[in-house]
N, C-alpha and C positions, 0 to 999 in steps of 0.2 A: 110619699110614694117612692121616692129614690132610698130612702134609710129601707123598707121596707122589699126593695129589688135587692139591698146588699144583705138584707138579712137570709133573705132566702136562697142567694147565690153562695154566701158562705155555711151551705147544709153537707150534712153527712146521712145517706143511706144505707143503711145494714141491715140483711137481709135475717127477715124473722122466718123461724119452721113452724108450720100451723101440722098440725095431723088432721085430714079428713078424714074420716071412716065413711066413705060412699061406695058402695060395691059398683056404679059405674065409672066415675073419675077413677075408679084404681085398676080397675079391670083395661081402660081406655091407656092408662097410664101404661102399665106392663107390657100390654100388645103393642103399642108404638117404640117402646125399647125392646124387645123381642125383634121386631121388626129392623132396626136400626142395625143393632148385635148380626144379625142376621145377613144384611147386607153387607158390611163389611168384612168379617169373616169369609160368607161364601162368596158374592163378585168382588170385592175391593182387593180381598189378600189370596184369593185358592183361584179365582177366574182370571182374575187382571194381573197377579202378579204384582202388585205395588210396594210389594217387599221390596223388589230387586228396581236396579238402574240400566235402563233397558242402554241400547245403541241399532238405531234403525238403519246409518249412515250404512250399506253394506254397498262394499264393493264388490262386479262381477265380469267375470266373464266368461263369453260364451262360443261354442265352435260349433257349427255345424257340418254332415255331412249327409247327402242324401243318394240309395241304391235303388236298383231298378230301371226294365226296359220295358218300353212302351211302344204300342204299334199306332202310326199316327199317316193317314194320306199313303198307305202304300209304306212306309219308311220305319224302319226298326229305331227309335228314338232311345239314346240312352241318356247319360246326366250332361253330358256337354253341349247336348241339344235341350234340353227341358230344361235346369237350373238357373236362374238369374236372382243374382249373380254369381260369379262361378268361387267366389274367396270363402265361403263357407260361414255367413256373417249371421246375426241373430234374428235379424230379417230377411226373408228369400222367398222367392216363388217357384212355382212346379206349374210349367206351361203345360196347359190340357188342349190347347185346341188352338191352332196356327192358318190365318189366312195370308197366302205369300202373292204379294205384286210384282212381278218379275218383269225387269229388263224398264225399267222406267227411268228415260231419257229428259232433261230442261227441254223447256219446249212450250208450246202451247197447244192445246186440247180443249175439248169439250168434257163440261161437266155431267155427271150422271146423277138421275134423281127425276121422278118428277117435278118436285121443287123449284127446278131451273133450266126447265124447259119454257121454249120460247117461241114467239112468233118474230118480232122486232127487238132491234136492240135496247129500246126502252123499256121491255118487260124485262132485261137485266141489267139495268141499271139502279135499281132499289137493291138488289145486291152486291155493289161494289162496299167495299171494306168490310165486308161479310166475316169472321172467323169460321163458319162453319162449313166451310168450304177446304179442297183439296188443292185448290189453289188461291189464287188470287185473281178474283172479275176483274176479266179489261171491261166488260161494257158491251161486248158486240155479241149478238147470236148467230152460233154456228149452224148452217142446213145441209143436210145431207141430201143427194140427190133426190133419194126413193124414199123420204119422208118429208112430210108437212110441217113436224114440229120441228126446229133446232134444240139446240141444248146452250146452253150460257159459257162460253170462253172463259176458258182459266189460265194462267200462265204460271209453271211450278215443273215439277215430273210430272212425266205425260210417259203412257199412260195413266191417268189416276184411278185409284185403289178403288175396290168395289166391296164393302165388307158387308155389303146384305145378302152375300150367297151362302146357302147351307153345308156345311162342314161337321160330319161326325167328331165328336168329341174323343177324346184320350181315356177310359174310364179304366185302363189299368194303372190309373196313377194308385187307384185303391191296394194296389200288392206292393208299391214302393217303401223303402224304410227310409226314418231320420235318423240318424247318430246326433245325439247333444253330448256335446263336453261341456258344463259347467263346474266353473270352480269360484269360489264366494270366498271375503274377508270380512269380518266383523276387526275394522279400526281401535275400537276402543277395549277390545279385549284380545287383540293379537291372536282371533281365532282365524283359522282357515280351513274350507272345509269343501269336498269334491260330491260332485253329484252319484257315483257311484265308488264302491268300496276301492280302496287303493288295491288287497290284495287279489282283484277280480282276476284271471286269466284270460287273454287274449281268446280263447277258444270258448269258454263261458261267454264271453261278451256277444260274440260271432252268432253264435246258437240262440241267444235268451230273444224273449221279446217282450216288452213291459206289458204289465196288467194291473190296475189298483191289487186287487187281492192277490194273485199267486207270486208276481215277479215287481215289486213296487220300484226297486231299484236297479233294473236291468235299464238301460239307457239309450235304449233304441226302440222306436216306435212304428208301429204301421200307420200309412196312412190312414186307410181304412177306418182302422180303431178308430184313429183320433174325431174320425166325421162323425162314425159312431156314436162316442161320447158325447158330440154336441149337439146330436140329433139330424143331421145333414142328410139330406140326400144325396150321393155321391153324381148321379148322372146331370142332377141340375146345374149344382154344384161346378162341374169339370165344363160344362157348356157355357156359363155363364161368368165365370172366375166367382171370387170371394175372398176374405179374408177370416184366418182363423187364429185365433190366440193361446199359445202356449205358455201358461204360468209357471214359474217353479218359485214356492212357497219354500222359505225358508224359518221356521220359530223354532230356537234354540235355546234351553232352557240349563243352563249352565250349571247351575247346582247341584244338575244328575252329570251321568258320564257323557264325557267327548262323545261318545258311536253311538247316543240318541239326537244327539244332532244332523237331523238327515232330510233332504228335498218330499215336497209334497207339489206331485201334478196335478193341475187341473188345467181344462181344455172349453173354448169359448169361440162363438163366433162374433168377432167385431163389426162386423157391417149388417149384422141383424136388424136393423132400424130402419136398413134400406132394400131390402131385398123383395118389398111389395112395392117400391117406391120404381114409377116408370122412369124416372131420368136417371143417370149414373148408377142404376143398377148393375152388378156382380164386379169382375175387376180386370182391364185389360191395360195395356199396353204397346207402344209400337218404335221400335227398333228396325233397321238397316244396315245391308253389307253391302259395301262401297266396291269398283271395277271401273279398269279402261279399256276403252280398248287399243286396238293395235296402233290409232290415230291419236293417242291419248284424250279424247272424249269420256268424261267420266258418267259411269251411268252404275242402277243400285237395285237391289231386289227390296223390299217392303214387307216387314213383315209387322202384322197385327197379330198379337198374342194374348189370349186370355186364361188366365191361369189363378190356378191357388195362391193366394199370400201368408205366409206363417210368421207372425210374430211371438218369439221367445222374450215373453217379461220375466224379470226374476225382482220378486220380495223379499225382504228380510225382516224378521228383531231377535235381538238375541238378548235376553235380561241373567241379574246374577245378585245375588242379595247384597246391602248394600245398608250401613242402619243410618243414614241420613233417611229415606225415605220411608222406614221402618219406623222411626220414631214419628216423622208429619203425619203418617196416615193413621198411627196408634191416639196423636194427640185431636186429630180432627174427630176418630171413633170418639172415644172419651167426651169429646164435646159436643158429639151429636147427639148422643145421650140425652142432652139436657134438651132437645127438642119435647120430649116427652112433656115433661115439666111447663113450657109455655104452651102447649096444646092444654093440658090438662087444667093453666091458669084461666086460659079465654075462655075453655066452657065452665069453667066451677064461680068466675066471677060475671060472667055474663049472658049463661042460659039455662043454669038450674036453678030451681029454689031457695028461697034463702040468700042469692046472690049479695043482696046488701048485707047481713049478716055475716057470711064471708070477708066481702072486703072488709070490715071492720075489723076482723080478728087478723087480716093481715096485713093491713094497713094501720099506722100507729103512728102518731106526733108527739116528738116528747121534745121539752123547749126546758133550755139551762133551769128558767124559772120554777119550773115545776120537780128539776131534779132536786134542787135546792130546797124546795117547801117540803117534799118526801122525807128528805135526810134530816129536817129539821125537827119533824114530826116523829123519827123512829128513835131522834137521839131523846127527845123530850121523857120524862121520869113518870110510868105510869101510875097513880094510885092505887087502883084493883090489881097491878101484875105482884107475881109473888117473886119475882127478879127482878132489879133495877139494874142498869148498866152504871157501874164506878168506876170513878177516878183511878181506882188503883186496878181496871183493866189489864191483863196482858197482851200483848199483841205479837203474832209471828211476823217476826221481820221477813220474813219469806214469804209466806203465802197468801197472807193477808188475812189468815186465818183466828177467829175470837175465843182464845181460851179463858177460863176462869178461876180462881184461887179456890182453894179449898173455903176461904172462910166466905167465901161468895154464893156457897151453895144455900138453897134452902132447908131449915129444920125441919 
């Protein structure tokens, strides 16, 4: 058994060519390398680019700036009112709708709500360490002369905020513009490249206003539009806050010129997932402006703000031909090829006719002993042949080739 493991451990297989003439195995054969050919040529090297050596690593940066007035509560609102925050950063908001608490003193007050309405102090006591509160429960209910109920003691600013009164919304945020300055570096190929043409004029800039089709690369945007494009309803929208996403796609394709390398917008709402969702639905915020008075008692105005969020993403890749990955994906083509070839083997030796027949003609055992009895038998001197093989043979030293003497011929 073991002489017999090393006999067959020390084997050679070399691959024999059978020709089948089967109009399906050849037909199945063809279409699967057609197939193959086909992929790699159209997505592997003209879709994907796998000629070139891409660089995704881009670095960016971005500036924004936002115009327009807004009538909000009575009050002509411009960017130093609505903007947060005011540095012109790649995320920012445009406050649509502003409830102010004013003159709110440390102190202690009564809570507002049904929630924390009370008879006894012990109906507000299941609310101490509360968060959802404007202050902090001491514990005791407040009664007012001329009602029955009290309200649950809080200790914090007093008065506390009341953000379930009705306040028209901002809905000419829809006429405001963005200004984006973005300027991009591709690292590994020392490109750099600006979201709008360098020899733009300040006066062009002023006038344009981006559109996909007519003005792709004007760099200034309407609100409006942008809700547009995402399908938004502006009046919901400005009542409720939201957040909306500004992409700029960058794919640079180096092997053509510099100036087709240029920003592609698209415009998304991120909080979409939430926007039928009752808890932390749309998007607000709450900031305060601090004062003393003349006693130096500090006390503060309140404001609850809910407003638009714009987030500026910026993507990149930039590729550029390269024949390290020119040659891998040519040798990988070339080898897929041969996928053909085992598809074409598993069904010709194990679901058509004849199967056994096949294997046999491609499968072959040939053992030293048998090369040897062969050779033995072609050297051997036939009686009926009208050539014998002699001794005074010539032989090419080269090719291994059997020529013979003139006087070797037959008469």
């Amino acid at each position: 058994m073991v002489w017999g493991w090393v006999t067959d451990f020390f084997t050679y297989e070399t691959t024999k060519s059978v020709v089948v003439k089967s109009w399906s195995v050849g037909i199945i054969n063809r279409v699967v390398q057609i197939f193959i050919i086909a992929y790699f040529i159209g997505w592997v090297f003209i879709h994907e680019k796998a000629y070139q050596v891409s660089d995704t690593g881009i670095e960016s940066s971005v500036m924004t700036k936002v115009k327009g007035f807004g009538y909000h509560q009575n009050r002509t609102m411009d960017v130093a009112d609505y903007v947060f925050p005011q540095q012109g950063a790649a995320v920012f908001c445009i406050m649509t709708k502003l409830i102010i608490t004013e003159n709110q003193f440390q102190g202690k007050c009564g809570e507002i709500g049904n929630s924390y309405s009370c008879d006894t102090d012990d109906d507000c006591e299941q609310h101490i360490d509360s968060v959802l509160t404007n202050g902090k429960i001491t514990g005791f209910c407040l009664h007012n002369d001329n009602k029955s109920k009290g309200q649950c003691e809080v200790e914090g600013w007093c008065p506390v905020e009341n953000d379930k009164i009705k306040i028209e919304a901002m809905e000419d945020v829809k006429d405001f513009t963005i200004f984006i300055k973005n300027s991009i570096r591709f690292p590994l190929f020392n490109i750099t490249r600006g979201n709008f043409p360098s020899n733009m004029k300040s006066g062009e800039i002023k006038r344009c206003k981006y559109n996909p089709d007519t003005n792709p690369f004007c760099p200034i945007f309407v609100v409006g539009d942008i809700l547009e494009y995402t399908g938004q309803n502006v009046t919901s929208l400005a009542t409720e806050g939201g957040e909306i996403g500004i992409n700029i796609e960058w794919k640079c394709n180096l092997d053509l010129d510099i100036d087709y390398c240029v920003p592609k917008y698209s415009f998304t709402r991120l909080d979409a997932p939430f926007v039928k969702n009752a808890i932390s639905k749309g998007f607000n915020f709450r900031f305060a402006k601090y004062f003393k008075t003349l006693n130096g008692t500090e006390y503060r105005t309140l404001h609850k703000a809910f407003a638009i969020r714009f987030d500026v993403m910026v993507t990149g890749k930039a590729g550029k031909f390269d024949t390290v990955p020119t040659l891998i994906n040519l040798v990988a083509a070339f080898t897929s090829i041969g996928l053909g070839t085992v598809l074409c083997d598993l069904i010709l030796l194990n679901f058509l006719k004849g199967a056994k027949q096949y294997k046999a003609k491609k499968f072959e055992e040939v053992s030293e002993a048998q090369i040897e009895a062969q050779m033995e038998a072609s050297l051997a001197p036939s009686p009926s042949s009208q050539m014998s093989i002699k001794e005074v043979m010539k032989r090419s030293c080269d090719s291994g080739a059997h020529s013979l003497a003139a006087a070797d011929q037959p008469v």
